[in-house]
C-alpha positions as CSV (number, residue, x, y, z in Angstrom):
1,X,251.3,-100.4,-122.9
2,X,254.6,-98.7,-121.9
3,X,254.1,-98.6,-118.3
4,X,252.5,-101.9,-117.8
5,X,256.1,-103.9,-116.2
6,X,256.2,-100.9,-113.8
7,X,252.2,-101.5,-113.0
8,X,252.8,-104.9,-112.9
9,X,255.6,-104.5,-110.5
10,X,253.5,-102.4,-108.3
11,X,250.5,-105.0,-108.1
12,X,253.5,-107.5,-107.2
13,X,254.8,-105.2,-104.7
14,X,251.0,-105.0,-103.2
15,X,250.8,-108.7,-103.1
16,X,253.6,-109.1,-101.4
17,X,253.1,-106.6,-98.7
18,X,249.3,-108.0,-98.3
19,X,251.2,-111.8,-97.7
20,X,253.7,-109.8,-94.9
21,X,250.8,-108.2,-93.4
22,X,249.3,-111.5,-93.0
23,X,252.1,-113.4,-92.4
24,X,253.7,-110.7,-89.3
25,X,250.7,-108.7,-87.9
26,X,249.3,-111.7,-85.3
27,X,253.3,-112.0,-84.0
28,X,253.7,-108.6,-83.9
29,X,250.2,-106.5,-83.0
30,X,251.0,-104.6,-80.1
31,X,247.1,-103.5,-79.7
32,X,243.7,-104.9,-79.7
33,X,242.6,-103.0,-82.3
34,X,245.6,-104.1,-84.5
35,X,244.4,-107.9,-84.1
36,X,240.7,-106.5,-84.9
37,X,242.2,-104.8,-88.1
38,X,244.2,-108.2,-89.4
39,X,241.0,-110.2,-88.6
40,X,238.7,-108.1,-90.6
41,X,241.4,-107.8,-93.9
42,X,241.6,-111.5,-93.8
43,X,238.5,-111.6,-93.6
44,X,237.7,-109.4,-96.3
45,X,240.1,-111.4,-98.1
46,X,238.8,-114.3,-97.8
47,X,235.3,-113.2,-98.6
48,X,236.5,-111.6,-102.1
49,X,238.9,-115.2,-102.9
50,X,235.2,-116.9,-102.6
51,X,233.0,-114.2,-104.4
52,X,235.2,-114.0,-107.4
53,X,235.2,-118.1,-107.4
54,X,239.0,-118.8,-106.1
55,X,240.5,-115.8,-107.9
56,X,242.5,-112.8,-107.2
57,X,241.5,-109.3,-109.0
58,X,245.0,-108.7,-107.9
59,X,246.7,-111.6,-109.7
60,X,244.2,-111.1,-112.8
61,X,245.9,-107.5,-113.3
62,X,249.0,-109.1,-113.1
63,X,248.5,-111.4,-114.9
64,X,246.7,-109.2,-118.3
65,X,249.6,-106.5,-117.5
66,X,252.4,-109.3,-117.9
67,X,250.6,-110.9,-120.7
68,X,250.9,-114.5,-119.0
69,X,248.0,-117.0,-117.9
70,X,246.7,-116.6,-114.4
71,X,248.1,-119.7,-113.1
72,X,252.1,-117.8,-114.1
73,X,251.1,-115.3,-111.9
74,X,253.4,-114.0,-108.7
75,X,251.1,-115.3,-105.9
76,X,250.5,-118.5,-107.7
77,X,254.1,-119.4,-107.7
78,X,253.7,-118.9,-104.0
79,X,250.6,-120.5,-103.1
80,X,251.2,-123.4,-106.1
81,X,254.3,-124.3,-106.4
């Protein structure tokens, strides 16, 4: 696949905004309804991490697009170090 580093980067690029949202939005919600969004997308999150039995569709395409095991994957470095 000749796009697949570029895909890969943009499923890296995803990740890593999903973390900063995660990470940021409780310091820096200025609404109600902004705290009610982050609650329901970690929620969401967490709901997909336990339905797909501890892993990420996210990292999966990384991982198949990269050609590298799961466990090699961007987030995994993060989360596993």
């Amino acid at each position: 696949m000749a796009h697949a580093p570029a895909m890969a980067n943009l499923v890296r690029g995803i990740h890593l905004g999903i973390l900063v949202f995660i990470l940021l939005m409780p310091f820096v919600a200025t609404s109600m309804l902004q705290l009610i969004i982050y609650l329901l997308v970690v929620f969401a999150i967490v709901m997909h991490w336990i339905a797909n039995h501890h892993f990420c569709v996210l990292s999966l395409i990384e991982s198949k697009l990269r050609g590298i095991k799961y466990e090699d994957g961007f987030i995994n470095a993060i989360l596993k170090p």
